[in-house]
VODO-232638 format. One record per residue: x, y, z of N, C-alpha, C in turn; residue number from 1; residue in one letter. Coordinates in pm, whole numbers, plus 50000, padded with zeros to 5 digits. Layout:
% VODO-232638
[node [X; Y; Z]; [X; Y; Z]; [X; Y; Z]; NUM; 'A']
...
***
This chain:
% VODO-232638
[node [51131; 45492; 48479]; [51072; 45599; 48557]; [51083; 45568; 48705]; 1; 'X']
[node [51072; 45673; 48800]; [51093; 45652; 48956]; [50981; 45655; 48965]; 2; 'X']
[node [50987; 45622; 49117]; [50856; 45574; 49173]; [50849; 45729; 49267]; 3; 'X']
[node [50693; 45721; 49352]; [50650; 45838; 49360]; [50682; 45842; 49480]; 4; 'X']
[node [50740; 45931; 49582]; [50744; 45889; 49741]; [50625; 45890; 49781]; 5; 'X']
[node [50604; 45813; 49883]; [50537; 45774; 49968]; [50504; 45897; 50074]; 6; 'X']
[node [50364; 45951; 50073]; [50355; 46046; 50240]; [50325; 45951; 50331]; 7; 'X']
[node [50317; 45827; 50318]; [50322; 45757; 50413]; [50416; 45698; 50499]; 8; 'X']
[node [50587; 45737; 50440]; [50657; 45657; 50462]; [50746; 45796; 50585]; 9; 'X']
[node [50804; 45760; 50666]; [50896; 45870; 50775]; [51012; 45859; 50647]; 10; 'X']
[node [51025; 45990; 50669]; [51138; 46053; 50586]; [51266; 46002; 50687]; 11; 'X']
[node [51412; 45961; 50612]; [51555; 45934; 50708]; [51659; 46041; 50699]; 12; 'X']
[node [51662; 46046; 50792]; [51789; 46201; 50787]; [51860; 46187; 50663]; 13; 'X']
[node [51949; 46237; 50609]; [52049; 46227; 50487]; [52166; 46322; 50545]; 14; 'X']
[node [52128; 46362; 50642]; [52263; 46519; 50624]; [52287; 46498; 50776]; 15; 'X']
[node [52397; 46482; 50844]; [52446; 46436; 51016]; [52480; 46574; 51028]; 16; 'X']
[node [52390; 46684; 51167]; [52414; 46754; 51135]; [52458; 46786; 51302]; 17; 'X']
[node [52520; 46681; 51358]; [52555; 46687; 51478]; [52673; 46752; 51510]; 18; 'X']
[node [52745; 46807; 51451]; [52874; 46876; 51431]; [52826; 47001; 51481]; 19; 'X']
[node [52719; 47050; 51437]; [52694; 47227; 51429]; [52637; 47189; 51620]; 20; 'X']
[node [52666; 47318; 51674]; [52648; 47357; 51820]; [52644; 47497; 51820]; 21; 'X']
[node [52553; 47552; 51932]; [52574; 47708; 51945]; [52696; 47797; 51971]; 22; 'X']
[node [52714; 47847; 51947]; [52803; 47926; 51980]; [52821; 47962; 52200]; 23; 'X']
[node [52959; 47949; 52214]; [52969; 47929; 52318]; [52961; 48103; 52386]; 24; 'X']
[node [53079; 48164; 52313]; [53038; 48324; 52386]; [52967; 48452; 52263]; 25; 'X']
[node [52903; 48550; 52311]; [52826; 48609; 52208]; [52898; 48717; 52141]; 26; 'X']
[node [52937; 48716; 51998]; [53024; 48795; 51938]; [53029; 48924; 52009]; 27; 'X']
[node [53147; 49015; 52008]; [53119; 49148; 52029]; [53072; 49228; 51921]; 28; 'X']
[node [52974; 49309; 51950]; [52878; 49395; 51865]; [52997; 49546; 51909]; 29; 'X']
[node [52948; 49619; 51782]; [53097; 49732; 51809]; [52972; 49828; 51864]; 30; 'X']
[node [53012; 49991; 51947]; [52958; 50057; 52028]; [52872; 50175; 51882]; 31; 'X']
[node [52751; 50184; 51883]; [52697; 50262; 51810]; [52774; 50435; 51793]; 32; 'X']
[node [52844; 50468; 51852]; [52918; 50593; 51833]; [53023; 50513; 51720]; 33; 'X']
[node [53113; 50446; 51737]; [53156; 50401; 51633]; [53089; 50320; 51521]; 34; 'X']
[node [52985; 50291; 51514]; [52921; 50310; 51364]; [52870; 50420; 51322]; 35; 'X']
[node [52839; 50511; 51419]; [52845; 50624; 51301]; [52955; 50696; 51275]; 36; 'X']
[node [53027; 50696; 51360]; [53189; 50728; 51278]; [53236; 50673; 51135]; 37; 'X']
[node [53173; 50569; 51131]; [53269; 50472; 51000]; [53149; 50528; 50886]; 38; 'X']
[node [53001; 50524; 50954]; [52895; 50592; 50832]; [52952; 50749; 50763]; 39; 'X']
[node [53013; 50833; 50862]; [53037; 50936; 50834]; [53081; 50973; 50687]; 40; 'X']
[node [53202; 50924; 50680]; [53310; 50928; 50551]; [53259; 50869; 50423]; 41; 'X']
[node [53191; 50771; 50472]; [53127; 50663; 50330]; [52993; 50753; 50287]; 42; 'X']
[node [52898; 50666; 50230]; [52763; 50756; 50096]; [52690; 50645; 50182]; 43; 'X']
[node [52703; 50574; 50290]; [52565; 50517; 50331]; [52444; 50609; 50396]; 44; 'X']
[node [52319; 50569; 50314]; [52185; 50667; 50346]; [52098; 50595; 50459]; 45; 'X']
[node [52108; 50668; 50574]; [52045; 50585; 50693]; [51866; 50584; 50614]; 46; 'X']
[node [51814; 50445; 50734]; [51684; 50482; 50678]; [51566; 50555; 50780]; 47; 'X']
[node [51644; 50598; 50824]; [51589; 50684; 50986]; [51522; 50790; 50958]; 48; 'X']
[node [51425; 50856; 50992]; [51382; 50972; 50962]; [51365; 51005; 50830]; 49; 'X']
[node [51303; 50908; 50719]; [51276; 50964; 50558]; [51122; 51019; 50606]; 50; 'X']
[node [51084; 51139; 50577]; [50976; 51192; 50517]; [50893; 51086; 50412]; 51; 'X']
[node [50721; 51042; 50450]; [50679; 51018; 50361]; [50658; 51132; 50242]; 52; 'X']
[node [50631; 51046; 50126]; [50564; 51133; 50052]; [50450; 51121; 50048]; 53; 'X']
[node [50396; 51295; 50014]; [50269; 51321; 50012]; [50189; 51227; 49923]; 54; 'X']
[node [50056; 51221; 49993]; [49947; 51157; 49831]; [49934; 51235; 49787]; 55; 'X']
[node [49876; 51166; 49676]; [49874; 51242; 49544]; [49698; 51228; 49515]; 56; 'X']
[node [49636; 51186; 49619]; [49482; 51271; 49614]; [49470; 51306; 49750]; 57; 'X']
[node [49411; 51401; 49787]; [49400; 51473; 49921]; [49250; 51406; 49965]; 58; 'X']
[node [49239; 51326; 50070]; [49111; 51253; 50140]; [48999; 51408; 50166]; 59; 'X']
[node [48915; 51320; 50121]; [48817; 51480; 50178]; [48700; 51442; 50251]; 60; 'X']
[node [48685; 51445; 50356]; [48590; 51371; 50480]; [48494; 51493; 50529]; 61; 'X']
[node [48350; 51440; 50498]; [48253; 51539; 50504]; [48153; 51490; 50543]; 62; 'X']
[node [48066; 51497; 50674]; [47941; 51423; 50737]; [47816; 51511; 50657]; 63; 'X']
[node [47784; 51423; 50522]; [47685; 51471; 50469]; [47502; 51376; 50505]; 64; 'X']
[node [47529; 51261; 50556]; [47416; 51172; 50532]; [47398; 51116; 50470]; 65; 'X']
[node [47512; 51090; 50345]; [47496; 50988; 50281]; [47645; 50861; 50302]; 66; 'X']
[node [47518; 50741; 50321]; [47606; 50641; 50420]; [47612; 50521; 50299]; 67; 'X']
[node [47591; 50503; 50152]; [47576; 50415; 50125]; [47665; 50421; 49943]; 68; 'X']
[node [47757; 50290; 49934]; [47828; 50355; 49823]; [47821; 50269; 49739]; 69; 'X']
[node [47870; 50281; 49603]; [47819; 50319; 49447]; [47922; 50302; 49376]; 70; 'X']
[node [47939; 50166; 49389]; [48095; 50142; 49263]; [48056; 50155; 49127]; 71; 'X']
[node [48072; 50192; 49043]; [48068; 50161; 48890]; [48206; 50186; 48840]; 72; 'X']
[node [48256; 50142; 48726]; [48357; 50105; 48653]; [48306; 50207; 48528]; 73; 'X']
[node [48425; 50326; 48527]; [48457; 50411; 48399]; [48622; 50429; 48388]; 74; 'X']
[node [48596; 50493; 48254]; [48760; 50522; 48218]; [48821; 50618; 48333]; 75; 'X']
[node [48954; 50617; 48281]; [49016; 50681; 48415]; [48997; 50850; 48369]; 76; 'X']
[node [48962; 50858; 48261]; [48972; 51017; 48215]; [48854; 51070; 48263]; 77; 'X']
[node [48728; 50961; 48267]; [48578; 51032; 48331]; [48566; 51028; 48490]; 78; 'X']
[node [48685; 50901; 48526]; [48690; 50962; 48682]; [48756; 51063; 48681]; 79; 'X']
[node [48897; 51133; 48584]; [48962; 51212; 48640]; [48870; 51371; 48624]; 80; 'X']
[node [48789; 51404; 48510]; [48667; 51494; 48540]; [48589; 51491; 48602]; 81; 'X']
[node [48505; 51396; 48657]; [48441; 51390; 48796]; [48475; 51491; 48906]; 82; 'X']
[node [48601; 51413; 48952]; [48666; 51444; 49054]; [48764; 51590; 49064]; 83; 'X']
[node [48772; 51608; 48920]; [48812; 51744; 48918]; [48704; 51863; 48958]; 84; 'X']
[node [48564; 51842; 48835]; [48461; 51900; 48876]; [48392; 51893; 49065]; 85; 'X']
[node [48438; 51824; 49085]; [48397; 51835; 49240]; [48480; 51921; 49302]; 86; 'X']
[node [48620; 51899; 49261]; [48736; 51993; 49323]; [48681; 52086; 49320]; 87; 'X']
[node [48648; 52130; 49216]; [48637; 52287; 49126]; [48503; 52358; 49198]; 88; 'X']
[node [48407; 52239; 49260]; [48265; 52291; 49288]; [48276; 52302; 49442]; 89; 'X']
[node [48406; 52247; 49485]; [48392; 52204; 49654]; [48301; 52164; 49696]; 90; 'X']
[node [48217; 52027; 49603]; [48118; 51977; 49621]; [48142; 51791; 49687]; 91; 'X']
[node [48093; 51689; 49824]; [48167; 51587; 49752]; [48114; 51509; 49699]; 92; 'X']
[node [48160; 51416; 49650]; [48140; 51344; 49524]; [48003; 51265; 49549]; 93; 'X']
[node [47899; 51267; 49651]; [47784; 51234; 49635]; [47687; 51345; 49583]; 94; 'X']
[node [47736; 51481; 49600]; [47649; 51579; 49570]; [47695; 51619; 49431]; 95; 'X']
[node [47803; 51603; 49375]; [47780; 51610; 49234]; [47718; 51507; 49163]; 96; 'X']
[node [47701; 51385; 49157]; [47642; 51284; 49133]; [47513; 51347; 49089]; 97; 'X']
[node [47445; 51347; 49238]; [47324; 51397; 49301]; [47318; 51558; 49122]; 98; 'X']
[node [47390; 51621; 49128]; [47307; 51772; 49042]; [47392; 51676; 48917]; 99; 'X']
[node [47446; 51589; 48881]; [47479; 51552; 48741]; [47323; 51479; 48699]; 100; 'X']
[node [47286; 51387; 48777]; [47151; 51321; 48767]; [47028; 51430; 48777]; 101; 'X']
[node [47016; 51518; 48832]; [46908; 51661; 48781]; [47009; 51673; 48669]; 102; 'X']
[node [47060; 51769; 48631]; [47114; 51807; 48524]; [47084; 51729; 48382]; 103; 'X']
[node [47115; 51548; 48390]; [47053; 51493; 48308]; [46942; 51459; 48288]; 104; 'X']
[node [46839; 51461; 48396]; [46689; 51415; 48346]; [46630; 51575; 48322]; 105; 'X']
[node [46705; 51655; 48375]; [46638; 51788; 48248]; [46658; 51815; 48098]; 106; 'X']
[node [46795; 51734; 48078]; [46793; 51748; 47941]; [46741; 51679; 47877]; 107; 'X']
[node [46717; 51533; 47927]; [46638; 51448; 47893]; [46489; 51461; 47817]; 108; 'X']
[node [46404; 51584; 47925]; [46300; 51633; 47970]; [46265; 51746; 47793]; 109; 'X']
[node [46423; 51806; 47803]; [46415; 51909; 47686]; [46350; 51859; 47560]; 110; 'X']
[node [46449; 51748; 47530]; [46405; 51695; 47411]; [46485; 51546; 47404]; 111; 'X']
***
């Protein structure tokens, strides 16, 4: 078996890498009118100007007074009725909460 290196020990070069030097003059870069000439003819898709895509839930920002929030963990099908029913009520999602909790301690109340 080998032995373990040492972090104590200065590491010794292995690779002479005195050969490599900068470059003396700086390549010529070709004139941007001729790259897009050569893009023209070919299927290259610039990445300039892509349109995001839209989200796919619309933020809904509403100064109601209520400043304080309420994680709980459900399936994704009872968030996705939630949040539909709010759509549907143009209510936000603290004020349906708010009439789901009346709603249940009246039925509660029923029987």
């Amino acid at each position: 078996m080998s032995e373990r290196a040492s972090i104590f020990e200065k590491p010794k070069p292995k690779v002479d890498v005195s050969g490599f030097a900068p470059r003396a003059e700086p390549e010529a870069r070709p004139r941007p009118e001729d790259l897009e000439e050569l893009t023209r003819g070919s299927k290259f898709r610039s990445r300039e100007g892509a349109d995001p895509e839209p989200s796919r839930v619309q933020q809904r920002r509403r100064r109601t007074g209520r400043n304080v929030q309420f994680n709980i963990r459900a399936t994704q099908q009872v968030i996705d009725e939630f949040k539909a029913l709010s759509e549907e009520m143009d209510w936000p999602d603290g004020l349906t909460l708010e009439k789901a909790l009346i709603a249940l301690k009246r039925e509660m109340q029923k029987g």
